[in-house]
C-alpha positions in Angstrom: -27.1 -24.8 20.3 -24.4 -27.0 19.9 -24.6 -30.6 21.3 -21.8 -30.2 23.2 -23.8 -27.7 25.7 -26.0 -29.4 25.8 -26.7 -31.2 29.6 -28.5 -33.9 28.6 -25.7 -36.1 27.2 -22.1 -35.8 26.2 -20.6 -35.0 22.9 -21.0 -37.2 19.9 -18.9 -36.8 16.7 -22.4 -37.1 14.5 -21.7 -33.8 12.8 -20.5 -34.0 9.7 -18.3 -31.8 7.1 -21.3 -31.0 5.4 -23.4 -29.6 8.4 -21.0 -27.2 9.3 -20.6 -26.2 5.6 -24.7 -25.5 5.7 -24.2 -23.9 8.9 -21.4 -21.1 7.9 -23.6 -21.0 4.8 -26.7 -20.2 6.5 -24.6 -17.6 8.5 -22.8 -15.6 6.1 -26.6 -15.7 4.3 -27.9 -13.8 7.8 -24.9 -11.4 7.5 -25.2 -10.1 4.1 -29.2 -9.4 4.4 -27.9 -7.8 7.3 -25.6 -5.4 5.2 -27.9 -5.3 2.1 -31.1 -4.9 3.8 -32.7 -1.6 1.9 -35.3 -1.1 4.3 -32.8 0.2 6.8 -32.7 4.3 6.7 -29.2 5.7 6.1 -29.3 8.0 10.2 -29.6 3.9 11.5 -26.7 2.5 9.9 -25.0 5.8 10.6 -25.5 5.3 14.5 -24.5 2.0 14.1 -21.7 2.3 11.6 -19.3 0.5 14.0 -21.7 -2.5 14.5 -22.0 -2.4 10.5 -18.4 -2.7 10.5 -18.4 -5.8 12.8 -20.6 -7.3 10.6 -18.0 -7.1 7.6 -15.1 -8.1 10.0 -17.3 -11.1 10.5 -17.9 -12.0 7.3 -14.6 -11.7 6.3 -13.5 -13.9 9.3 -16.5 -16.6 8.5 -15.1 -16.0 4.5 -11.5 -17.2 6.1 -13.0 -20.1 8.5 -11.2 -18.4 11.7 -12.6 -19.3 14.9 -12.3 -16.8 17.8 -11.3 -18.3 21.2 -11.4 -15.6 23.9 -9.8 -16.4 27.7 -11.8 -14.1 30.1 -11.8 -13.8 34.0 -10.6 -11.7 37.0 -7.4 -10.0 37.2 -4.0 -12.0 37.9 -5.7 -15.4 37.4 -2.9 -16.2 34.8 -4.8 -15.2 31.2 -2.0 -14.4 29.6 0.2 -17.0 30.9 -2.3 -19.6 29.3 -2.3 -18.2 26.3 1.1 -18.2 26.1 1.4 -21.8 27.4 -0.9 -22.8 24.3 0.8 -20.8 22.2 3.7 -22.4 22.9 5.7 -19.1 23.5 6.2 -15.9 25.5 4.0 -13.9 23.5 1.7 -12.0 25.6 3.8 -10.6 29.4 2.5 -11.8 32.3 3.1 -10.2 36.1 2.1 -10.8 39.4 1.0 -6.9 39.1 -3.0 -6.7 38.6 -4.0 -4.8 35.2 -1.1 -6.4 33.0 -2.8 -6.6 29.9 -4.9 -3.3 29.1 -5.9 -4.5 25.3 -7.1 -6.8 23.4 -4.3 -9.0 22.2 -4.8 -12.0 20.2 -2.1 -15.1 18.9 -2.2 -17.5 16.1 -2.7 -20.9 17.5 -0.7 -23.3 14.6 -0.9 -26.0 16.7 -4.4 -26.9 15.8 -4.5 -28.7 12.1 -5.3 -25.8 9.8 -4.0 -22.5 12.3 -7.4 -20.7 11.3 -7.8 -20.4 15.4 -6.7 -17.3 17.3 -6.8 -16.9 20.9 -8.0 -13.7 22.2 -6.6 -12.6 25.6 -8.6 -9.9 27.2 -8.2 -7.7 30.4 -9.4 -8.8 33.6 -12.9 -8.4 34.7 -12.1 -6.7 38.6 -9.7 -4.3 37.6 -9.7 -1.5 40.0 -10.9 1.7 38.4 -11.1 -0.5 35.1 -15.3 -0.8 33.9 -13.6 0.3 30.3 -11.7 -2.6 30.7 -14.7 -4.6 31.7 -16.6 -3.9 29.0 -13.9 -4.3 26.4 -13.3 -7.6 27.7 -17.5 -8.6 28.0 -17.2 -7.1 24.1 -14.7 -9.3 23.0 -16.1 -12.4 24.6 -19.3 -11.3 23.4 -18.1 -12.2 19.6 -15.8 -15.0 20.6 -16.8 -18.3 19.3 -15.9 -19.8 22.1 -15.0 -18.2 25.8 -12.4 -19.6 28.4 -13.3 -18.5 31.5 -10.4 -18.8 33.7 -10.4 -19.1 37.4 -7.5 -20.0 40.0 -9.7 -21.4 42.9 -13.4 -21.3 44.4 -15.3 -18.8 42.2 -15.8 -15.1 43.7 -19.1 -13.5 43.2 -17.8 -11.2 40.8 -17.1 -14.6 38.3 -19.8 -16.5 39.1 -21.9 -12.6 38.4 -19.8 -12.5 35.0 -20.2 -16.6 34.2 -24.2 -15.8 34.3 -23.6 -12.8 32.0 -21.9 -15.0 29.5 -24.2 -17.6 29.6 -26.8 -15.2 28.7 -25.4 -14.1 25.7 -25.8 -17.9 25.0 -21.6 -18.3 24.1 -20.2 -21.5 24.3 -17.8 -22.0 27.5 -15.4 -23.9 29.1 -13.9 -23.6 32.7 -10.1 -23.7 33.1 -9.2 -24.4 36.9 -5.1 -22.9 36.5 -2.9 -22.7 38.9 -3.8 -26.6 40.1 -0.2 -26.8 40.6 -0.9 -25.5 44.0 -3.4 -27.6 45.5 -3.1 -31.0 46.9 -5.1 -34.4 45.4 -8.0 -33.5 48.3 -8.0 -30.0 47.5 -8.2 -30.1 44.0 -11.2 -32.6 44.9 -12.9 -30.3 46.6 -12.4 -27.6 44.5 -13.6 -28.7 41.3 -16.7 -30.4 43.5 -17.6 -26.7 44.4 -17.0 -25.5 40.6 -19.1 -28.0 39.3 -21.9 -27.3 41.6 -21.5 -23.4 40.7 -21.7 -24.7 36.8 -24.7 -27.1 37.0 -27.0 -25.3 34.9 -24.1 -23.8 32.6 -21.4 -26.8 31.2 -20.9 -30.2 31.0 -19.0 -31.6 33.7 -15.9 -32.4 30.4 -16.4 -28.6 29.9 -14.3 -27.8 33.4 -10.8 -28.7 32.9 -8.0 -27.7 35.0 -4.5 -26.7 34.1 -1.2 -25.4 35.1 0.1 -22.5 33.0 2.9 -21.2 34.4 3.6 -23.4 37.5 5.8 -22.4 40.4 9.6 -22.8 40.6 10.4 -26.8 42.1 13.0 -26.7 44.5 15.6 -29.3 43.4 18.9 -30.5 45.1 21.8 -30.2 42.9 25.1 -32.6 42.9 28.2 -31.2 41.6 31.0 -33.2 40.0 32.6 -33.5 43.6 29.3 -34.3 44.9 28.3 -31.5 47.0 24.6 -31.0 47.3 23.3 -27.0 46.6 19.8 -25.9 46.7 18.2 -24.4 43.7 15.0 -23.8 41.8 13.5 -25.4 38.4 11.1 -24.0 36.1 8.6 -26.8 35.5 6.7 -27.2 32.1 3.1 -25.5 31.7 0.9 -28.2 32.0 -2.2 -27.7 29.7 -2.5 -31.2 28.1 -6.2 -31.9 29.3 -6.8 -28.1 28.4 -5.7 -28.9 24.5 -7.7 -32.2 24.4 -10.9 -31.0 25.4 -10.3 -27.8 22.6 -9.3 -29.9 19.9 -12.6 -32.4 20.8 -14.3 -29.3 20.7 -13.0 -28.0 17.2 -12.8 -31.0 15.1 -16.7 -32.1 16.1 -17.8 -28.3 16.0 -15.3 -25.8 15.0 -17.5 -24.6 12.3 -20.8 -24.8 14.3 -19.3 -23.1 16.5 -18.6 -20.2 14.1 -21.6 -19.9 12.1 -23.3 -20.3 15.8 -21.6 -17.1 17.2 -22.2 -15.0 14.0 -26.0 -16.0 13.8 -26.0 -14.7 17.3 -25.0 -11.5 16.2 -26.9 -11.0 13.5 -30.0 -12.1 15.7 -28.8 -9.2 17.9 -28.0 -6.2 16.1 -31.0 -6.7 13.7 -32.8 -6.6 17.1 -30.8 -3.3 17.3 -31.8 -2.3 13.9 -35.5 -3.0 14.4 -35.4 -0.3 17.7 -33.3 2.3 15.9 -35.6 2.1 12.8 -38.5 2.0 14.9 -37.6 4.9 17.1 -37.1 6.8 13.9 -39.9 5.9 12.5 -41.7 7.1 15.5 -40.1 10.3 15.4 -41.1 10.6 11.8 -44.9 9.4 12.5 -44.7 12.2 15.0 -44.2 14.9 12.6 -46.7 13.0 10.2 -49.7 13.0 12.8 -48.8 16.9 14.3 -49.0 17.9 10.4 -52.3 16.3 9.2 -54.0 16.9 12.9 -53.5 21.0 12.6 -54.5 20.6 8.7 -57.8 19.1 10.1 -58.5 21.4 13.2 -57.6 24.3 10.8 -60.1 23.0 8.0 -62.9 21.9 11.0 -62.8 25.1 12.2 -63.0 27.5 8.9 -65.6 25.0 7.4 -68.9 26.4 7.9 -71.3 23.5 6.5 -71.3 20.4 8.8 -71.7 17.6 6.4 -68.3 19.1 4.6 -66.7 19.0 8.3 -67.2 15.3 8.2 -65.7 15.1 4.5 -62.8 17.0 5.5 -62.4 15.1 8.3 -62.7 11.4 6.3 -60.2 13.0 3.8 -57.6 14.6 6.2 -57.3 11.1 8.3 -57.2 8.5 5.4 -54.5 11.2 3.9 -52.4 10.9 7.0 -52.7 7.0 6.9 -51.5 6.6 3.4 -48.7 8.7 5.1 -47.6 6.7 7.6 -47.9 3.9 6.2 -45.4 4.9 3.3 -43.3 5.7 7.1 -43.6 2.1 8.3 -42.4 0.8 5.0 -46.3 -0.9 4.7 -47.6 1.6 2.1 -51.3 1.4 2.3 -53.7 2.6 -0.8 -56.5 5.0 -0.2 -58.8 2.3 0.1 -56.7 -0.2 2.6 -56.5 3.5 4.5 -59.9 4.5 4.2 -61.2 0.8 5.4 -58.3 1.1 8.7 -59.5 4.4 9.5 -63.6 3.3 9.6 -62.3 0.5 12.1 -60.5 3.0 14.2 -63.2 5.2 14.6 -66.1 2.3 15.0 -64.2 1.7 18.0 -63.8 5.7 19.0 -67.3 6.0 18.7 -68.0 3.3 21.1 -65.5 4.5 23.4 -65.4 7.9 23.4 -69.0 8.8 22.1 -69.8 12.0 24.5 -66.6 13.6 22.4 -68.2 12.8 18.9 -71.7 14.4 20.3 -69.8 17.6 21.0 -68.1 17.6 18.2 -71.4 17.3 16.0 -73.0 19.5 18.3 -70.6 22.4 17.6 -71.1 21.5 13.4 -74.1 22.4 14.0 -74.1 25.5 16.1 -71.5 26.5 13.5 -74.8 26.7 10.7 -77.4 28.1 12.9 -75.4 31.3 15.1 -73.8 32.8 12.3 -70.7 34.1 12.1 -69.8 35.5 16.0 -70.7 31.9 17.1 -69.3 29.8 14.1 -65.7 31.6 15.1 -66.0 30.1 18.9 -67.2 26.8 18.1 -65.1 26.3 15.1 -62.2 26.5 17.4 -63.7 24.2 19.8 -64.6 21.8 17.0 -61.3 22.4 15.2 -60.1 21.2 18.4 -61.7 18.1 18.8 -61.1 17.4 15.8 -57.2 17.6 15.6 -57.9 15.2 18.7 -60.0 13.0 17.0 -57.1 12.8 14.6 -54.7 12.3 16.8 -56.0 9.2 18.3 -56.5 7.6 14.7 -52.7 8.4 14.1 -51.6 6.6 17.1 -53.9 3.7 16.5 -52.7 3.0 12.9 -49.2 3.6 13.6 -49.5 0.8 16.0 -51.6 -1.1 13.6 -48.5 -0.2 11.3 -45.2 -0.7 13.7 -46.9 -4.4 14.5 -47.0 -5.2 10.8 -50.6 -4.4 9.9 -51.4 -6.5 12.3 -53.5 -5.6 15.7 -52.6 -8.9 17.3 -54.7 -11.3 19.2 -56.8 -8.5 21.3 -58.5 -6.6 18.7 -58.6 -3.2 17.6 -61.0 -1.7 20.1 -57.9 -3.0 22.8 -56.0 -1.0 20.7 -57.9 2.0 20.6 -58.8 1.8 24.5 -54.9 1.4 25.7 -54.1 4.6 23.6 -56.8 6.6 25.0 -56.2 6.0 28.5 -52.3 6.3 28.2 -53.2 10.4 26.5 -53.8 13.1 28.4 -57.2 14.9 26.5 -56.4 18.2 28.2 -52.8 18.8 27.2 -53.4 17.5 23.5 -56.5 19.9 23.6 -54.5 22.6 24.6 -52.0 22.2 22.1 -54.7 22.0 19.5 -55.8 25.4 20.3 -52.7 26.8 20.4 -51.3 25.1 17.0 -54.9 25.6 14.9 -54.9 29.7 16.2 -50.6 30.0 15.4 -51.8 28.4 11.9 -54.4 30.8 11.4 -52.4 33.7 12.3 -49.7 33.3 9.5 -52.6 31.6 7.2 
């Protein structure tokens, strides 16, 4: 975060060229590991092909050294008229009409040394029947390198609601206090006293500065040549001197910080993105994975008639569907690295579930001793159990897997115990059946 948020001391021009050079550097690294990154399945970046796309805008704009200034609050609190007022020209329209500006629009601020910053104006935050407006505007400010958040008195709940927002996404702010052209000395007082107090936790007390964009007409007494006096009306000057300062402070000790801050950001955020869509779809996969080698092994429990081969059918069918999902989780796994997760998982099945395990050996055995009437009904029932027994296995390794062949700090048997109270043994029983006798139907 740069040292300019932060509330433990004011700004200091300690940064040098260099750091934000490493910085943007740094940045643009993060961006293109983002694009490049193999490991991402093509259906991901496909549902997030625009997100993909704001990366490359990003780069390009990191490749140009723009900086992205963004003016957000409610409607009518004069936006656009700042903009314009910094600009230093009529560029966006401006109206006492709420819902003036419906789009994005941005402006080429030359002012500042290099003109590589743009000011974004975006469309107020209360518009009446506007939440796509909302959003847009939370969007834009959301990739902004820097956010004005402009007010025009005491702040409602709707801003101080949207200010939080912001400050949760961790962008850099400043406060603009327009329309000050309307207050008295004690009012103004009083006002930014009650702004400040709303800000505490959120900006520097330099990071609230107040301006005047488009002030109100002066009434002015005007003298002919013959000397008679006639009322009239003046446009005065926008006032946004202390508004320009406190930018140009901010640009030359952190423009680039600032930049290579905001894009880190959102590469920290849509590889979070990433990680969920890959890991859903991984799930999804694993799903398929587990169904498939759990009726393989209730199909070949319940034809085998020889226990001992039961239990070799069984080792082979679960270290099979390991190697699997592994191979699924991008954490291929040999036969051996499978064979030594899959004794772990069911050391700790054994504990916890042994009365299943007895059945299931019990009905092995029946299967030799009844011949063939009974070895059909208890091969079913073991088949059962045993696409069960597979299932759990499944779910533990692809936990094991989706937290990087890791079980974390409680253990495997922690593991194994939350996934066997969060299933429901009937239903997956149930299914069992039902998928082990459709198998043996079209067998």
């Amino acid at each position: 975060m740069p040292e300019w948020l932060s509330s433990r001391r004011a700004p200091t021009a300690t940064k040098t060229e260099n750091d934000g050079d490493s910085h943007l550097a740094l940045a643009r690294e993060s961006l293109n590991e983002l694009l490049s990154d193999p490991r991402v399945p093509q259906e991901v970046r496909t549902s997030l092909n625009e997100d993909y796309q704001q990366v490359q805008s990003m780069l390009d704009k990191l490749e140009h050294g723009h900086i992205h200034i963004a003016v957000f609050g409610r409607v009518s609190v004069g936006k656009s008229a700042l903009v314009n007022a910094l600009l230093g020209e009529r560029r966006f329209a401006t109206s006492p009409l709420h819902g003036e500006t419906s789009t994005v629009q941005r402006g080429q601020w030359q002012e500042f040394h290099d003109g590589n910053v743009y000011l974004i104006d975006t469309p107020g935050i209360n518009e009446v029947d506007g939440e796509s407006r909302e959003l847009l505007a939370q969007e834009v400010a959301s990739r902004a390198d820097l956010v004005l958040f402009v007010v025009d008195g005491d702040m409602t709940q709707v801003e101080l609601d949207a200010l939080q927002t912001l400050a949760s996404l961790r962008r850099p702010l400043l406060v603009v206090l327009n329309k000050i052209d309307r207050y008295n000395s004690d009012e103004r007082a009083s006002l930014i006293s009650a702004l400040h107090g709303h800000g505490t936790s959120l900006l520097q007390p330099e990071n609230l500065v107040c301006a005047a964009a488009q002030p109100a007409p002066q009434r002015v007494i005007i003298v002919d040549e013959d000397g008679q006096e006639t009322e009239g009306q003046r446009q005065a000057l926008p006032d946004v001197a202390d508004l320009k300062t406190r930018l140009w402070q901010v640009l030359e000790q952190e423009g680039k910080t600032l930049a290579a801050l905001n894009a880190s950001l959102f590469a920290g955020e849509l590889s979070d993105q990433v990680a969920q869509r890959v890991l859903i779809a991984r799930r999804t996969l694993g799903d398929r994975v587990i169904r498939t080698w759990c009726i393989a092994k209730g199909v070949a429990v319940a034809l085998n008639p020889v226990p001992v081969a039961d239990l070799v059918a069984a080792a082979v069918v679960d270290v099979s569907m390991v190697v699997h999902l592994s191979r699924t989780y991008g954490l291929p796994l040999t036969r051996s690295e499978a064979g030594g997760l899959v004794k772990t998982i069911g050391a700790q099945m054994l504990v916890l579930m042994g009365t299943v395990w007895a059945v299931n050996l019990i009905s092995s055995a029946l299967k030799l001793g009844t011949g063939g009437l009974s070895a059909i009904v208890t091969g079913g029932a073991q088949g059962a159990v045993a696409y069960y027994s597979t299932y759990v296995v499944g779910r533990a390794a692809e936990r094991y897997l989706a937290n990087g062949r890791s079980w974390g700090d409680a253990g495997p048997k922690l593991a194994v115990r939350e996934i066997l109270d969060s299933l429901d043994r009937e239903s997956i029983i149930d299914q069992a059946k039902a998928d082990i006798r459709a198998r043996l139907k079209t067998g």
